[in-house]
C-alpha positions in Angstrom: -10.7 -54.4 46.4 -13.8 -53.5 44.4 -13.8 -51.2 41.3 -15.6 -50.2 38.6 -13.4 -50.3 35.7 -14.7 -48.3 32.7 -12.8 -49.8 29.5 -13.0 -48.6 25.7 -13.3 -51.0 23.1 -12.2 -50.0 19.4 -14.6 -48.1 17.6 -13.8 -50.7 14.1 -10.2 -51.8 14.0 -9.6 -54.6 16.6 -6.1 -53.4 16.7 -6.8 -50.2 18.0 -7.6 -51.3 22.0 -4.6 -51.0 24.1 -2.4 -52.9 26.0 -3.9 -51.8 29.5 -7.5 -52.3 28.6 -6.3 -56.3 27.2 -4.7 -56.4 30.9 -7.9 -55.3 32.6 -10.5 -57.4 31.2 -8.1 -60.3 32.1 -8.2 -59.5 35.7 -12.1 -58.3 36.4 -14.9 -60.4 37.6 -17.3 -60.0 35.4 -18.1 -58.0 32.2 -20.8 -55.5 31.6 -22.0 -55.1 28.0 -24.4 -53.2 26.1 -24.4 -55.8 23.8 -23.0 -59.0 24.6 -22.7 -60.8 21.7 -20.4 -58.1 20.0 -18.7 -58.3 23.9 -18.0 -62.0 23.5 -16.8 -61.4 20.0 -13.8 -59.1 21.0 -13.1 -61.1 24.3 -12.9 -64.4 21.7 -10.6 -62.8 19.5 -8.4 -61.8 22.7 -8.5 -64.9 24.1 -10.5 -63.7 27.4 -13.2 -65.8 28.9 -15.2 -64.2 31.7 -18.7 -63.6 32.8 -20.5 -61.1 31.0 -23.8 -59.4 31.8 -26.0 -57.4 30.1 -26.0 -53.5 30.5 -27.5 -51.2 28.1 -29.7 -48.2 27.8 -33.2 -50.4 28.3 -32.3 -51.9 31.3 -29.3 -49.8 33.3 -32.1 -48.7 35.9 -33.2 -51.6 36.9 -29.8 -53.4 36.9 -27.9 -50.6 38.5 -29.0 -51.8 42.5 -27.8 -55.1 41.3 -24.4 -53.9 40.2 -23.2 -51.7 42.8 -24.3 -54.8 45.4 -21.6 -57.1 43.6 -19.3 -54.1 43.7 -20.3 -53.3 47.0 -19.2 -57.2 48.1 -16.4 -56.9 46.6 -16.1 -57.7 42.9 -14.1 -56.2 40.1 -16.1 -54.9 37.1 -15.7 -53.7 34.1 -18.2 -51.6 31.7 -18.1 -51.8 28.0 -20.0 -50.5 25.5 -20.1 -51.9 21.8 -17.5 -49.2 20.6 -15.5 -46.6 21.8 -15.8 -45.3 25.3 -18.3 -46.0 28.2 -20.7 -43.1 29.3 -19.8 -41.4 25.8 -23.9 -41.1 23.6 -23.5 -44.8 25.4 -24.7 -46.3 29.1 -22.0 -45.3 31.7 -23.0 -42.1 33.7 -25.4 -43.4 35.7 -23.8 -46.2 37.1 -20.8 -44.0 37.5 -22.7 -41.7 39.7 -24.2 -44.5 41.7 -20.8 -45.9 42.4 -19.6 -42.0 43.7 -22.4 -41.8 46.0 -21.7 -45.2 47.5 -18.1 -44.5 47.9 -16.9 -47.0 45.5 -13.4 -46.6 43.5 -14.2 -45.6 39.3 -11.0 -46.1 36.8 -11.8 -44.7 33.7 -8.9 -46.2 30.7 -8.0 -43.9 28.1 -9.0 -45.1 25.0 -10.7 -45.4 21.6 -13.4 -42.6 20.6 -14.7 -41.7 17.3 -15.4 -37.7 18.0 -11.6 -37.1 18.3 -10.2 -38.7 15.2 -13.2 -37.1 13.3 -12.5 -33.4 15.1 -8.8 -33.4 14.2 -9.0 -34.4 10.5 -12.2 -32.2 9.5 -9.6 -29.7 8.8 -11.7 -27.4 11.4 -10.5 -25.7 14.5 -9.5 -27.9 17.4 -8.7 -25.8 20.4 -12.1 -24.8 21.1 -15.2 -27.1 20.5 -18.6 -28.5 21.7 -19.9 -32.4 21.7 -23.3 -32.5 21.3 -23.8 -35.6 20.2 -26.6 -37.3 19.2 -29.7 -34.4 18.6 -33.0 -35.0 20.1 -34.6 -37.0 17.5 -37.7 -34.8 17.4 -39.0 -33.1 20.8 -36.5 -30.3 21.0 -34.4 -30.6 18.0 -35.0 -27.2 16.2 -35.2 -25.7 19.3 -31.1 -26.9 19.9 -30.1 -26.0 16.3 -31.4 -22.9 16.8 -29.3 -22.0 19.9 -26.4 -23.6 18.4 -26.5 -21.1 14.9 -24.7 -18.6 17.6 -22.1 -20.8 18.6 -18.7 -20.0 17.3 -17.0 -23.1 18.8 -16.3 -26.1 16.3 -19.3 -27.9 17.0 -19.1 -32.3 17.1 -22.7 -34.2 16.1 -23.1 -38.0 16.0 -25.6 -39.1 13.7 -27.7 -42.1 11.8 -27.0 -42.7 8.5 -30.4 -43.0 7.4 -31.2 -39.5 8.6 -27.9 -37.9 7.5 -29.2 -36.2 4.5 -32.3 -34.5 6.5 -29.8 -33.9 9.3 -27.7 -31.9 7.1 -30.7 -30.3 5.5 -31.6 -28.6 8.7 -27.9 -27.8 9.2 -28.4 -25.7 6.4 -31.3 -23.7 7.1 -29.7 -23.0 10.8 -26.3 -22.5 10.0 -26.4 -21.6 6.3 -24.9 -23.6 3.5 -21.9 -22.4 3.2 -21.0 -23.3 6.5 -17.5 -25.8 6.2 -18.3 -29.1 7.7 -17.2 -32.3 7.7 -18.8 -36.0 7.2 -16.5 -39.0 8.9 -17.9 -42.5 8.1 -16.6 -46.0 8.8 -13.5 -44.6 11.1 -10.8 -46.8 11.4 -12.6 -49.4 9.2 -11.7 -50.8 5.9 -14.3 -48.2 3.9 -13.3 -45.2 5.9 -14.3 -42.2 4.3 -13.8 -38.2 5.6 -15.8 -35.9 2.9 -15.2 -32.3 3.7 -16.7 -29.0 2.3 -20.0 -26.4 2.7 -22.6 -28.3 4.2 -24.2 -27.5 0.4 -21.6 -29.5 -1.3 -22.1 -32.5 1.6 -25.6 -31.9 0.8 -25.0 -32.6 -2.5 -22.1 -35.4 -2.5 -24.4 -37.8 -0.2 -27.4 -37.4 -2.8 -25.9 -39.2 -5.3 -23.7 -41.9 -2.8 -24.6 -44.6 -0.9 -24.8 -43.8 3.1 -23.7 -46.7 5.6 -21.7 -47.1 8.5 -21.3 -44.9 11.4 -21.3 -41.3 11.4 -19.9 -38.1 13.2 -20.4 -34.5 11.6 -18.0 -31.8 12.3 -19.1 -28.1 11.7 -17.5 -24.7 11.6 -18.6 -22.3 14.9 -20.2 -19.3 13.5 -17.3 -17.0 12.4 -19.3 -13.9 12.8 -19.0 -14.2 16.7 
């Protein structure tokens, strides 16, 4: 029976995907990946060969029809992106919606994610928070920080590090800098670093040290709320 199977991949350690997700891309037809040389990569190192197709952010239109036709005849799929989980600041949604509106069956496997390990060991409140993910680069950037200097839940940003220090230069004219925040690079990696503090003393820290890897900021809501 056809399915779309949507299946995490670890976000740095190999170790990290699970048991279920090994088992599905051993039974699907074919592979979509955003980028499939990191795809054949992992698949190598488990010992998987399949078919894999290309599926990311510049082409999911104009493959989508093409997709949910193999789907549609019948074949097992499976969607991964080159970390974490599919549809998450990654290509997923829409072929996820296309699949609903032509009736066909979605799995989502639990899996890796970098926003959750970073949330629980900010140090920050974790029963109430927002993903916003990557900010607009420039159209309609200020205009978000500006609606989010009101919001008092813990608040979750993905970010490049070449424009961390800028990034947390506008966090500090929106939010203030004493706002506690936290910086997560390299999760699950060999370099893995969490720096915590007022986003004046990130601010400060990431002046004078070297910025690589991948990056998600945790920041305090606004306690004044």
């Amino acid at each position: 029976m056809s399915k779309l199977y949507l299946i995490p991949t670890p976000i740095g350690n190999l170790e990290d995907i699970t048991l279920r997700a090994i088992k599905t891309l051993g039974e699907i037809d074919i592979i979509l990946a955003e980028d499939s040389r990191k795809t054949a990569f992992l698949l190598k190192h488990l010992g998987i060969s399949k078919p894999i197709q290309s599926h990311h952010k510049f082409n999911e239109h104009k493959a989508l029809q093409s997709v949910v036709d193999q789907l549609l005849q019948g074949k097992k799929i499976g969607l991964v992106t080159d970390a974490g989980t599919p549809g998450i600041s990654d290509p997923g949604f829409l072929l996820v919606r296309e699949c609903i509106r032509n009736e066909i069956k979605v799995e989502s496997l639990p899996g890796p994610t970098a926003l959750i390990p970073a949330l629980v060991n900010s140090g920050l409140p974790t029963d109430r928070f927002v993903f916003e993910g990557f900010l607009p680069p420039k159209k309609g950037r200020l205009k978000r920080l500006t609606q989010l200097a009101i919001e008092n839940r813990t608040m979750v940003f993905y970010e490049s590090p070449y424009r961390l220090l800028k990034c947390l230069e506008q966090f500090k004219e929106h939010f203030g800098e004493d706002r506690q925040a936290s910086v997560s690079r390299e999760l699950t990696k060999i370099h893995e670093e969490n720096i915590r503090g007022s986003i004046g003393e990130l601010i400060k820290y990431y002046t004078t040290h070297t910025i690589k890897g991948e990056i998600v900021i945790v920041v305090a809501g606004n306690a004044c709320l």
